[in-house]
PDB file of N, CA, C and O in Angstrom:
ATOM      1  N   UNK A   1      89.085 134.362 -41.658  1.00  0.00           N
ATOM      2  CA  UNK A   1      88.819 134.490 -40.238  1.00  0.00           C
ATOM      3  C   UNK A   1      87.394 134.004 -39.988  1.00  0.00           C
ATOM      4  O   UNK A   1      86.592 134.202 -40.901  1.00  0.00           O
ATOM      5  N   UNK A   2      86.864 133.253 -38.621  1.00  0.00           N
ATOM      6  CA  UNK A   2      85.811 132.995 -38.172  1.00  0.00           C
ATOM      7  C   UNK A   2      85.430 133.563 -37.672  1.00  0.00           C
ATOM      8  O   UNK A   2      86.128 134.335 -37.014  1.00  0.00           O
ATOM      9  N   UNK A   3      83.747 133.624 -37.594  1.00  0.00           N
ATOM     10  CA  UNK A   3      83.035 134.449 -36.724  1.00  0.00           C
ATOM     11  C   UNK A   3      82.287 133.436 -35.734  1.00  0.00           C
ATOM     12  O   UNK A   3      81.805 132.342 -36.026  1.00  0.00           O
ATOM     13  N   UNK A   4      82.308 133.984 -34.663  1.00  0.00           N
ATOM     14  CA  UNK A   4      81.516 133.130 -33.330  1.00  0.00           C
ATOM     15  C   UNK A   4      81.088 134.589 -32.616  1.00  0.00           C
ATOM     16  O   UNK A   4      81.586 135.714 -32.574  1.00  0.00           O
ATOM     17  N   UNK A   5      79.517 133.743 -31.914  1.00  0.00           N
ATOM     18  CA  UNK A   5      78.516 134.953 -30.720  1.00  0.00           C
ATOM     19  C   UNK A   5      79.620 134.192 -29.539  1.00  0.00           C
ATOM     20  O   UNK A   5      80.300 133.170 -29.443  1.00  0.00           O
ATOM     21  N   UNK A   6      79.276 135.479 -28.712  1.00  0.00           N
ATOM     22  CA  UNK A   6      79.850 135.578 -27.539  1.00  0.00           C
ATOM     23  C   UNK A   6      78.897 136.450 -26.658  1.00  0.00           C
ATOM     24  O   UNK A   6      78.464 137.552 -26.993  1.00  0.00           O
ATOM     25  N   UNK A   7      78.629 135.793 -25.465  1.00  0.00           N
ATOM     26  CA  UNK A   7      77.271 135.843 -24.668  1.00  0.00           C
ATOM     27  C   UNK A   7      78.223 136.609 -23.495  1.00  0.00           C
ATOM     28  O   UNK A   7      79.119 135.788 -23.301  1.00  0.00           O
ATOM     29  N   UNK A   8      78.474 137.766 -22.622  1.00  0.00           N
ATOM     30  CA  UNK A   8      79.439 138.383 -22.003  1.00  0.00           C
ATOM     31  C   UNK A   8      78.306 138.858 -20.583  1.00  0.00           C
ATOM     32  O   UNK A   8      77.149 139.261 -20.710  1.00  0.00           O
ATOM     33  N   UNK A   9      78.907 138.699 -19.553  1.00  0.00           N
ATOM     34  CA  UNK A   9      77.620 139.552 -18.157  1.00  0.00           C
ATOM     35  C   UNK A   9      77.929 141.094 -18.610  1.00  0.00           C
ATOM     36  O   UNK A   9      79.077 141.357 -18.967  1.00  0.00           O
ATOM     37  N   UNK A  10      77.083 141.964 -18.605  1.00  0.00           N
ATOM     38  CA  UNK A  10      76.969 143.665 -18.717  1.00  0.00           C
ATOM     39  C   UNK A  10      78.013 143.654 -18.205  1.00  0.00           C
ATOM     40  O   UNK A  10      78.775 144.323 -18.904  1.00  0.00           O
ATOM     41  N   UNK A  11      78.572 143.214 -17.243  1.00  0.00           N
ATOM     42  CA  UNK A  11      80.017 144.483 -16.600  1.00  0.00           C
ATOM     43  C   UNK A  11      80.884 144.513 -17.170  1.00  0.00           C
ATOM     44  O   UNK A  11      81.547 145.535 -17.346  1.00  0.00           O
ATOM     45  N   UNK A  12      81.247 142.952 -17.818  1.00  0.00           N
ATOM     46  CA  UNK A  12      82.527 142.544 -18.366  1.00  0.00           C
ATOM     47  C   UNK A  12      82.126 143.284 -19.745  1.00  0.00           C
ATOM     48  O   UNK A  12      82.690 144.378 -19.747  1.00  0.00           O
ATOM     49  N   UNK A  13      81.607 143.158 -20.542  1.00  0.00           N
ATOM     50  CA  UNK A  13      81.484 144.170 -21.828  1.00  0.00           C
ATOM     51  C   UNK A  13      81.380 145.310 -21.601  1.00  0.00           C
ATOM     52  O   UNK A  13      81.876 146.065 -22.437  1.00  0.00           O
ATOM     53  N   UNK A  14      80.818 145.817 -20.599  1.00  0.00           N
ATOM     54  CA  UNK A  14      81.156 147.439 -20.250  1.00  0.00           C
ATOM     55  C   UNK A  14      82.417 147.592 -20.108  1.00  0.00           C
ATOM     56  O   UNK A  14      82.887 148.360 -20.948  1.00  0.00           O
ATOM     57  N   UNK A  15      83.343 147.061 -19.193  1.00  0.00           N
ATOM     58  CA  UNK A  15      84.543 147.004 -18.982  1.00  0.00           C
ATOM     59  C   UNK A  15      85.460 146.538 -19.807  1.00  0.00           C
ATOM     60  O   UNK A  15      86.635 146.768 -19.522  1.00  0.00           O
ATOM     61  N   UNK A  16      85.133 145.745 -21.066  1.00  0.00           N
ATOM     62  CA  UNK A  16      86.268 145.531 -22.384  1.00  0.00           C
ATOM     63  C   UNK A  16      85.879 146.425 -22.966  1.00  0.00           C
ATOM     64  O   UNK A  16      86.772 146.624 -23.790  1.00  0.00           O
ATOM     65  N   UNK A  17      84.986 147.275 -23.150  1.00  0.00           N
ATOM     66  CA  UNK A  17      84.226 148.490 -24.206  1.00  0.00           C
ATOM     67  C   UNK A  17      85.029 149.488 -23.577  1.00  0.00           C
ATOM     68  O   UNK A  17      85.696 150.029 -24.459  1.00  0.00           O
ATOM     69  N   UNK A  18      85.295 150.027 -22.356  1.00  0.00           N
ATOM     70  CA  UNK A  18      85.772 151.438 -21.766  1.00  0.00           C
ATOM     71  C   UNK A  18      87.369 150.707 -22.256  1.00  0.00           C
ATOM     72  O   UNK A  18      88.232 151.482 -22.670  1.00  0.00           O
ATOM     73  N   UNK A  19      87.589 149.628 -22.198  1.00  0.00           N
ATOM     74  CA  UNK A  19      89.657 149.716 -22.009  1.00  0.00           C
ATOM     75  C   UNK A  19      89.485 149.539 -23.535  1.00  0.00           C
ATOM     76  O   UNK A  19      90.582 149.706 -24.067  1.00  0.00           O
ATOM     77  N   UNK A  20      88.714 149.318 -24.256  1.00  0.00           N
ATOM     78  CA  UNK A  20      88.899 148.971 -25.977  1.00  0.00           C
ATOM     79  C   UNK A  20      88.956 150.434 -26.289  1.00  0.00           C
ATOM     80  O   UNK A  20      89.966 150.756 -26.914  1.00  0.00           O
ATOM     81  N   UNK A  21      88.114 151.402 -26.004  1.00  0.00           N
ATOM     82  CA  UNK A  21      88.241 152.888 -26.674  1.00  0.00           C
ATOM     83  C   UNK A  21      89.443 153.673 -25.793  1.00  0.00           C
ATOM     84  O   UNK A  21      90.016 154.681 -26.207  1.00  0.00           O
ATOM     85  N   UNK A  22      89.731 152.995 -24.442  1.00  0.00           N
ATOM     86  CA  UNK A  22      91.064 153.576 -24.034  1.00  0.00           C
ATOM     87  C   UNK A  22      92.322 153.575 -24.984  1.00  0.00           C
ATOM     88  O   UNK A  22      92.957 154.548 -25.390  1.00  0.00           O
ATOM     89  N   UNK A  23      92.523 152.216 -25.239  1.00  0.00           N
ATOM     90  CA  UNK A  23      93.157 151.969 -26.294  1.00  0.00           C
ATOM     91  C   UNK A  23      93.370 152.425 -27.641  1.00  0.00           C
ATOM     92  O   UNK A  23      94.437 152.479 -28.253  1.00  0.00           O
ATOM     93  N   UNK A  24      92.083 152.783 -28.070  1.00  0.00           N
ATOM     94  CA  UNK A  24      91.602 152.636 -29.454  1.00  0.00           C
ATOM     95  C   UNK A  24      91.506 151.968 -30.543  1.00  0.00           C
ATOM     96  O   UNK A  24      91.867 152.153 -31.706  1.00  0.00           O
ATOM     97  N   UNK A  25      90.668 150.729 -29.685  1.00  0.00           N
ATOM     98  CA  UNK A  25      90.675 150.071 -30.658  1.00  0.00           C
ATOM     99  C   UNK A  25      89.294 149.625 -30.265  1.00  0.00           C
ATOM    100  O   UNK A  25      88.684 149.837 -29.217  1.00  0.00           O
ATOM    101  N   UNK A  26      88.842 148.784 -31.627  1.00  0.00           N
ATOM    102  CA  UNK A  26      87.475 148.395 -31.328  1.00  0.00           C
ATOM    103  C   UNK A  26      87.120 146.906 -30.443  1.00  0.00           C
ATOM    104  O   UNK A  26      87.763 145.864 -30.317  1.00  0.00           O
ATOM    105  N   UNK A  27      86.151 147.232 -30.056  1.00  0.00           N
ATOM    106  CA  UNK A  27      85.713 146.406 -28.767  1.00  0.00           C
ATOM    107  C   UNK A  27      86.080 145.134 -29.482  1.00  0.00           C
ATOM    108  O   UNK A  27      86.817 144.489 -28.737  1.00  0.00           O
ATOM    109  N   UNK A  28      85.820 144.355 -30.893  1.00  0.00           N
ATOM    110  CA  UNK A  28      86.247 142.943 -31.294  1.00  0.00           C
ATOM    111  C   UNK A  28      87.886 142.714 -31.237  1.00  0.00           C
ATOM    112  O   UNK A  28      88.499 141.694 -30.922  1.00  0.00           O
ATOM    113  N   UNK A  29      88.420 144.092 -31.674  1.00  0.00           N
ATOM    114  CA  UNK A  29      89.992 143.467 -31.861  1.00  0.00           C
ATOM    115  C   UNK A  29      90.815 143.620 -30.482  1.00  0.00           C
ATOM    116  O   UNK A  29      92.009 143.342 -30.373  1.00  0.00           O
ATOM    117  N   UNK A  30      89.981 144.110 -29.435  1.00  0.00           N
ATOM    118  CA  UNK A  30      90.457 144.354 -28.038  1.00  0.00           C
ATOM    119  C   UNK A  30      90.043 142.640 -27.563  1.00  0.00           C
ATOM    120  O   UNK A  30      90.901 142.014 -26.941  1.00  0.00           O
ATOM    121  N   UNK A  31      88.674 141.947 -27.903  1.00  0.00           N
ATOM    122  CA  UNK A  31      88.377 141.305 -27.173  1.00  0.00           C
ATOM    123  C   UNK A  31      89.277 139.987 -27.838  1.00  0.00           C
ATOM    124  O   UNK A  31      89.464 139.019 -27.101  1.00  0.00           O
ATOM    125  N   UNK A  32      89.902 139.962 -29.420  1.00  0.00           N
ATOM    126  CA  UNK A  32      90.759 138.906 -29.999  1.00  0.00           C
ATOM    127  C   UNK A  32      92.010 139.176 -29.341  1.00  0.00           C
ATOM    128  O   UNK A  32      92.727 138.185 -29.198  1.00  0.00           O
ATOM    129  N   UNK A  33      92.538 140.490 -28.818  1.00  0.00           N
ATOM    130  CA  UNK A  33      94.318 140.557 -28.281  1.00  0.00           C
ATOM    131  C   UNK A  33      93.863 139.977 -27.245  1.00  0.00           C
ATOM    132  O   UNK A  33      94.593 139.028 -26.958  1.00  0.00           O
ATOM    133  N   UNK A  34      92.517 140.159 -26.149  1.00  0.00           N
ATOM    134  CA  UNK A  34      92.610 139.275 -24.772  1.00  0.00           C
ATOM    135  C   UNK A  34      92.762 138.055 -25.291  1.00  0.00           C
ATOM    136  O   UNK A  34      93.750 137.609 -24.707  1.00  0.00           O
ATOM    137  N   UNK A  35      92.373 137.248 -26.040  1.00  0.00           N
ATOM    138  CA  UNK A  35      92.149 135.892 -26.236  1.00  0.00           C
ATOM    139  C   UNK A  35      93.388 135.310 -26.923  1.00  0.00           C
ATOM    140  O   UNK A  35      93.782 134.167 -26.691  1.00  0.00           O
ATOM    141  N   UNK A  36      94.054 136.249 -27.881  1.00  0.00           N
ATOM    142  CA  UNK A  36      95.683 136.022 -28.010  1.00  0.00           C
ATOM    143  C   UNK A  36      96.595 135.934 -26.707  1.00  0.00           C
ATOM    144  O   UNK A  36      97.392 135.052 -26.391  1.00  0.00           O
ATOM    145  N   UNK A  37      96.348 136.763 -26.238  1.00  0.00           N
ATOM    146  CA  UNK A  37      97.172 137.167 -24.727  1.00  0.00           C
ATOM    147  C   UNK A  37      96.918 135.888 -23.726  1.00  0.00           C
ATOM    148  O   UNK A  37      97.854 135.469 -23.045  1.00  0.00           O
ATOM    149  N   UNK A  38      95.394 135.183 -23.651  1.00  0.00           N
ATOM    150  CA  UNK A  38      95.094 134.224 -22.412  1.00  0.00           C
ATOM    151  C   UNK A  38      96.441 133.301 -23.431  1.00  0.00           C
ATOM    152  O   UNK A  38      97.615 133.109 -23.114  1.00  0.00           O
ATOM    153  N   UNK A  39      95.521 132.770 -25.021  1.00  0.00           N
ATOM    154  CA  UNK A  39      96.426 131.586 -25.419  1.00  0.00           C
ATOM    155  C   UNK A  39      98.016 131.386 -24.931  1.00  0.00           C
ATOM    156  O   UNK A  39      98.716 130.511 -24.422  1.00  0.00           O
ATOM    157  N   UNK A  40      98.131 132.745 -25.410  1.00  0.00           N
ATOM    158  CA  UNK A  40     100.249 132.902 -24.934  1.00  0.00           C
ATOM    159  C   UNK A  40     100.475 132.000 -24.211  1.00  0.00           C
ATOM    160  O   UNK A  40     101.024 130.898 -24.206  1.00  0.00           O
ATOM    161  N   UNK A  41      99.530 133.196 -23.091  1.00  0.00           N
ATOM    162  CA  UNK A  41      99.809 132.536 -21.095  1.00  0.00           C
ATOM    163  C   UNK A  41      99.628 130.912 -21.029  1.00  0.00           C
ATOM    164  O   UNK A  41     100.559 130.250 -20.569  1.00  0.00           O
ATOM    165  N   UNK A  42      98.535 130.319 -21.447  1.00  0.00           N
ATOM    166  CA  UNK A  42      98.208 128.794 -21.569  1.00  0.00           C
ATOM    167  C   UNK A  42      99.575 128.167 -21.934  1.00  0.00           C
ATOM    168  O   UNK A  42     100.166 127.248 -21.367  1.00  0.00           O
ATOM    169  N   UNK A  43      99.910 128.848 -22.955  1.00  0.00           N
ATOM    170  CA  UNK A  43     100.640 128.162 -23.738  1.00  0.00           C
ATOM    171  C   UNK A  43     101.974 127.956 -23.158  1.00  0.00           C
ATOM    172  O   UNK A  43     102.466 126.865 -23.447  1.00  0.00           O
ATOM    173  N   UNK A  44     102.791 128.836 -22.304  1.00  0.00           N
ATOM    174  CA  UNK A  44     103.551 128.650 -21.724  1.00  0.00           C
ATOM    175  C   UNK A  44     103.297 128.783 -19.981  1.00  0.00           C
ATOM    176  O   UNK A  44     103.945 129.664 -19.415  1.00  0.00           O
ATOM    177  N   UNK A  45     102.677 128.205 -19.424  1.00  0.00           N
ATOM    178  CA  UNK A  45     102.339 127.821 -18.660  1.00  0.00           C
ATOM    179  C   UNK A  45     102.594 126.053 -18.771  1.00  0.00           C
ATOM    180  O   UNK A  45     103.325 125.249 -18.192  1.00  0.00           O
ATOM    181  N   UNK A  46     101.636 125.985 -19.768  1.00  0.00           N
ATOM    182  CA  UNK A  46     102.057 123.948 -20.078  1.00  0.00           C
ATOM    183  C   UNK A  46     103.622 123.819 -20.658  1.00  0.00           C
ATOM    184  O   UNK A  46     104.269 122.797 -20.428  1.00  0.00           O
ATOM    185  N   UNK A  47     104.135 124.835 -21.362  1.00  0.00           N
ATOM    186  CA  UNK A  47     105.477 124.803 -21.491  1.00  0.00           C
ATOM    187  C   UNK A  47     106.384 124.182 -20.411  1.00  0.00           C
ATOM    188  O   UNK A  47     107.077 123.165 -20.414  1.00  0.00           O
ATOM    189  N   UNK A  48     106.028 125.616 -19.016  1.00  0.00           N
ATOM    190  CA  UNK A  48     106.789 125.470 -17.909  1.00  0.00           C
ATOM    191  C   UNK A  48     106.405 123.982 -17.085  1.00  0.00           C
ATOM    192  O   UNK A  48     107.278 123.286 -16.567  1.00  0.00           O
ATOM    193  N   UNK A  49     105.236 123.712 -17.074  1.00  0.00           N
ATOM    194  CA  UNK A  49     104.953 122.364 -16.631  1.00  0.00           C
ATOM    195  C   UNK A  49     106.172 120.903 -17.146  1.00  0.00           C
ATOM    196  O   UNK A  49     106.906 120.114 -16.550  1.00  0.00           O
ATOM    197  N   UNK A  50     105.833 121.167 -18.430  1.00  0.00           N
ATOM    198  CA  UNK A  50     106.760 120.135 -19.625  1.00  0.00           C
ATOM    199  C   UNK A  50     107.558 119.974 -18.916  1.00  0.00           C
ATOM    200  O   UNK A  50     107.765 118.829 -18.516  1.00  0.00           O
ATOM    201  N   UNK A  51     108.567 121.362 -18.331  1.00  0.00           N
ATOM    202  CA  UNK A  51     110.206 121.505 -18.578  1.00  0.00           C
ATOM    203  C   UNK A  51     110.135 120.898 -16.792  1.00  0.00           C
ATOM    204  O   UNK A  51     111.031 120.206 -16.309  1.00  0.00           O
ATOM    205  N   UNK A  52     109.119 121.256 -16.165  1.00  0.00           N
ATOM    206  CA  UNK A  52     109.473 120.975 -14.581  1.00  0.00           C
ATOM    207  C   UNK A  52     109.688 119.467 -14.529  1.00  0.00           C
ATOM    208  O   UNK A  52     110.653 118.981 -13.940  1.00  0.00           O
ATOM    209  N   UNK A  53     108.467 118.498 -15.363  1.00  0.00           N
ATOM    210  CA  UNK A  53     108.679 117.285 -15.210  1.00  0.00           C
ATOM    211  C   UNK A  53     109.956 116.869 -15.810  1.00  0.00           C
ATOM    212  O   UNK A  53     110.774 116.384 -15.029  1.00  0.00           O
ATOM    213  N   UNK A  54     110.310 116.976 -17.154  1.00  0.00           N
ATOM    214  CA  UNK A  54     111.072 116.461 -17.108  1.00  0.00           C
ATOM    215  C   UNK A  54     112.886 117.157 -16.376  1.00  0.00           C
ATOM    216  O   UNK A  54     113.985 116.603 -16.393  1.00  0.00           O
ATOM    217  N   UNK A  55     112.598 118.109 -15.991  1.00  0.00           N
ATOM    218  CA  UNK A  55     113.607 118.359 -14.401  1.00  0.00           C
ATOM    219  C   UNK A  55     113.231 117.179 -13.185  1.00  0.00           C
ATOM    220  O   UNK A  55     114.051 116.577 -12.491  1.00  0.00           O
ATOM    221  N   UNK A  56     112.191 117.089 -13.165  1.00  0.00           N
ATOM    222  CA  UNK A  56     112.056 116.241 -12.413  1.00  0.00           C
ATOM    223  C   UNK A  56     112.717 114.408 -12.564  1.00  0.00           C
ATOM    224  O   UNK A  56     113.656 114.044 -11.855  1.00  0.00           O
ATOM    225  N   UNK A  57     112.059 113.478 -13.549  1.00  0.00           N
ATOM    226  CA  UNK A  57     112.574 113.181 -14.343  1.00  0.00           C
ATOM    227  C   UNK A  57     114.104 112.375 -14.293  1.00  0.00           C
ATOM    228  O   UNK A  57     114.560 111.243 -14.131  1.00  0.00           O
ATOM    229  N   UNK A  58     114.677 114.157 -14.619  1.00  0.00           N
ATOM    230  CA  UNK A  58     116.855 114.168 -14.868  1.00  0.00           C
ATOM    231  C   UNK A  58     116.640 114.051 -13.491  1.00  0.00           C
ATOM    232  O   UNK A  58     115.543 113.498 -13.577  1.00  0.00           O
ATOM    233  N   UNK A  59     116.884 114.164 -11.988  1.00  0.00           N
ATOM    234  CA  UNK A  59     116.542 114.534 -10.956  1.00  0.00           C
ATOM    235  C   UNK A  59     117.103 113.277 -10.561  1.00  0.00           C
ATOM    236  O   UNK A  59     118.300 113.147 -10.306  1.00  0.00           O
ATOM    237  N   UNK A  60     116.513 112.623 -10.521  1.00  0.00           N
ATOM    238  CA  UNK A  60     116.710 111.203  -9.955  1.00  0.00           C
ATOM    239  C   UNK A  60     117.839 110.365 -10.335  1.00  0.00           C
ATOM    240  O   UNK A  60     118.589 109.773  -9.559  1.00  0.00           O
ATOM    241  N   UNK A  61     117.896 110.374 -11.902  1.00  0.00           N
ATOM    242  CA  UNK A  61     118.901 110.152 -12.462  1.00  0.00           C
ATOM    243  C   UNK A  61     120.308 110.494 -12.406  1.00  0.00           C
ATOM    244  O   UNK A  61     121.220 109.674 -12.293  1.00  0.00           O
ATOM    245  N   UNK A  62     120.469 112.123 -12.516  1.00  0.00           N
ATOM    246  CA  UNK A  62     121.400 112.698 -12.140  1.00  0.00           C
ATOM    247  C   UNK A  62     122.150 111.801 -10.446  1.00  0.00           C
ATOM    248  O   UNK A  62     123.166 111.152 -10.195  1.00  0.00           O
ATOM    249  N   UNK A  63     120.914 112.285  -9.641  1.00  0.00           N
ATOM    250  CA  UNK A  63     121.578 111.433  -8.303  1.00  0.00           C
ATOM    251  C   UNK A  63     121.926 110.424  -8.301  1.00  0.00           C
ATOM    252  O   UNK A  63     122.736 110.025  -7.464  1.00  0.00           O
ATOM    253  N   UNK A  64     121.461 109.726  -9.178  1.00  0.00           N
ATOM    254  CA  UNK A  64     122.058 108.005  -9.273  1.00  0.00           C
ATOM    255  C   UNK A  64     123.792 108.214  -9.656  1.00  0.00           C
ATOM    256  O   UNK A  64     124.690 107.597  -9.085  1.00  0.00           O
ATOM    257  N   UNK A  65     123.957 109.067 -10.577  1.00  0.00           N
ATOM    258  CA  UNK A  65     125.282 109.338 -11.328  1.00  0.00           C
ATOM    259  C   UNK A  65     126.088 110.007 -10.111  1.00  0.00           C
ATOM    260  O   UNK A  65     127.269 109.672 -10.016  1.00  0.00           O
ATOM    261  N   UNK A  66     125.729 110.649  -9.446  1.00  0.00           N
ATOM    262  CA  UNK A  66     126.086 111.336  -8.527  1.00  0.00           C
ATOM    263  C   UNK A  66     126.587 110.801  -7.245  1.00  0.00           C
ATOM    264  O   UNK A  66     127.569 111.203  -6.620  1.00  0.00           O
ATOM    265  N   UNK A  67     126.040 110.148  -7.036  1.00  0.00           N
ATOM    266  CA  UNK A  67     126.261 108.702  -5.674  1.00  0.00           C
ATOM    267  C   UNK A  67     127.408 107.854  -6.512  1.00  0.00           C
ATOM    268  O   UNK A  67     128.390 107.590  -5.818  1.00  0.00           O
ATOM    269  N   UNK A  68     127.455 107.460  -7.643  1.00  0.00           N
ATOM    270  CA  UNK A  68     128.154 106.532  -8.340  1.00  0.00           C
ATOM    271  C   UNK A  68     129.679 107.397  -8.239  1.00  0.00           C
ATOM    272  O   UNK A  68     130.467 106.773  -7.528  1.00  0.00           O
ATOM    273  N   UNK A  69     130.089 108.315  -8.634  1.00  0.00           N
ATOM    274  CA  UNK A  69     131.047 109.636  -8.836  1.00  0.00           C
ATOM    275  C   UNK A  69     131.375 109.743  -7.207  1.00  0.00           C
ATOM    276  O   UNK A  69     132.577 109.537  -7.038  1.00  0.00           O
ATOM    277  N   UNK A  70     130.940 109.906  -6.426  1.00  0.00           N
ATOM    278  CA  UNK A  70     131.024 110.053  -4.684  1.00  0.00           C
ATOM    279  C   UNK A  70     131.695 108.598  -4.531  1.00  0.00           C
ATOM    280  O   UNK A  70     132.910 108.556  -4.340  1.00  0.00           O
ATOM    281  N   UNK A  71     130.926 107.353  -4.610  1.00  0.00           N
ATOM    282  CA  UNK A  71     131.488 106.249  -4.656  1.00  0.00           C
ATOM    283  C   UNK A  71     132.656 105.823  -4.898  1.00  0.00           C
ATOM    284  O   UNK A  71     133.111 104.918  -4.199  1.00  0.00           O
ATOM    285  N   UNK A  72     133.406 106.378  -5.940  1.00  0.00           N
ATOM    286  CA  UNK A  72     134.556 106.311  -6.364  1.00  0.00           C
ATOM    287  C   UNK A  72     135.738 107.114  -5.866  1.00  0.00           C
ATOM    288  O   UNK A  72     136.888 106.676  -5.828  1.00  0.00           O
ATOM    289  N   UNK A  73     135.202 108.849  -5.324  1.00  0.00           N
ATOM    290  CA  UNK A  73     136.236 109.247  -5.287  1.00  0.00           C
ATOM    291  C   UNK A  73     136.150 108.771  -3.392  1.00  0.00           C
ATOM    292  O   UNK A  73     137.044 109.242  -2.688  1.00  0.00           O
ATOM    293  N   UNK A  74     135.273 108.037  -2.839  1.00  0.00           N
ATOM    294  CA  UNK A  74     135.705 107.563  -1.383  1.00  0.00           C
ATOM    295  C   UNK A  74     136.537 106.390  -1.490  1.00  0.00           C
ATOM    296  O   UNK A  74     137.191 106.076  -0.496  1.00  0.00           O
ATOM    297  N   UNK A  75     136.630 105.576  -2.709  1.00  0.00           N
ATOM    298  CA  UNK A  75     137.522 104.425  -3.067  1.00  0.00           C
ATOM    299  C   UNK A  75     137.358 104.318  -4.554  1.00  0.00           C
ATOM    300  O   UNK A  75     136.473 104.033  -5.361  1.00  0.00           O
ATOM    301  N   UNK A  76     138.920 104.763  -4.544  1.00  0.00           N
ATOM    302  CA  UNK A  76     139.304 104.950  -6.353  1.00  0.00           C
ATOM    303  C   UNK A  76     139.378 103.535  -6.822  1.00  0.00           C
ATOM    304  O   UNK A  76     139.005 103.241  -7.958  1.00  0.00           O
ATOM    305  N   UNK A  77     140.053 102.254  -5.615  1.00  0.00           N
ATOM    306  CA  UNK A  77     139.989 101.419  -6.425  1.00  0.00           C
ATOM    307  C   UNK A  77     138.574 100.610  -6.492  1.00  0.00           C
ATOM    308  O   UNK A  77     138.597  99.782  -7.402  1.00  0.00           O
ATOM    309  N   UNK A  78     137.528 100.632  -5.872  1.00  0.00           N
ATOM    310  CA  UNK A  78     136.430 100.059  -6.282  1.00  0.00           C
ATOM    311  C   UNK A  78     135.910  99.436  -7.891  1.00  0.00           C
ATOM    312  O   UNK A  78     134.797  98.926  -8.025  1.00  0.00           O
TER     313      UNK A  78
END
């Protein structure tokens, strides 16, 4: 494991220090689950992005197929 300083304003370390002993746990392994917890969120956040574009993407496509399928059943023999 690495070690890195972390420079925090008084409130915010007052305030991870009171919910770290709420918890019970110590103020470093409270302040590594926040930083597990942001990554998650990041992480599927760009997930959901991924999946929108390429919805987006099928989208267009799909309608192309879709108009083509309509096309036909307004004239089967086309």
């Amino acid at each position: 494991m690495k070690t890195i300083s972390l420079n925090l304003p008084e409130d915010v370390l007052a305030a991870s220090s009171k919910a770290a002993n709420a918890l019970r746990l110590s103020r470093a392994a409270y302040i590594r689950q926040a930083v597990e917890r942001m990554n998650r969120e990041i992480e599927m956040r760009q997930r959901a992005e991924r999946m929108a574009q390429a919805s987006r993407k099928c989208r267009g496509e799909s309608m192309r197929v879709n108009a083509e399928f309509a096309a036909i059943e307004r004239d089967p023999d086309a």
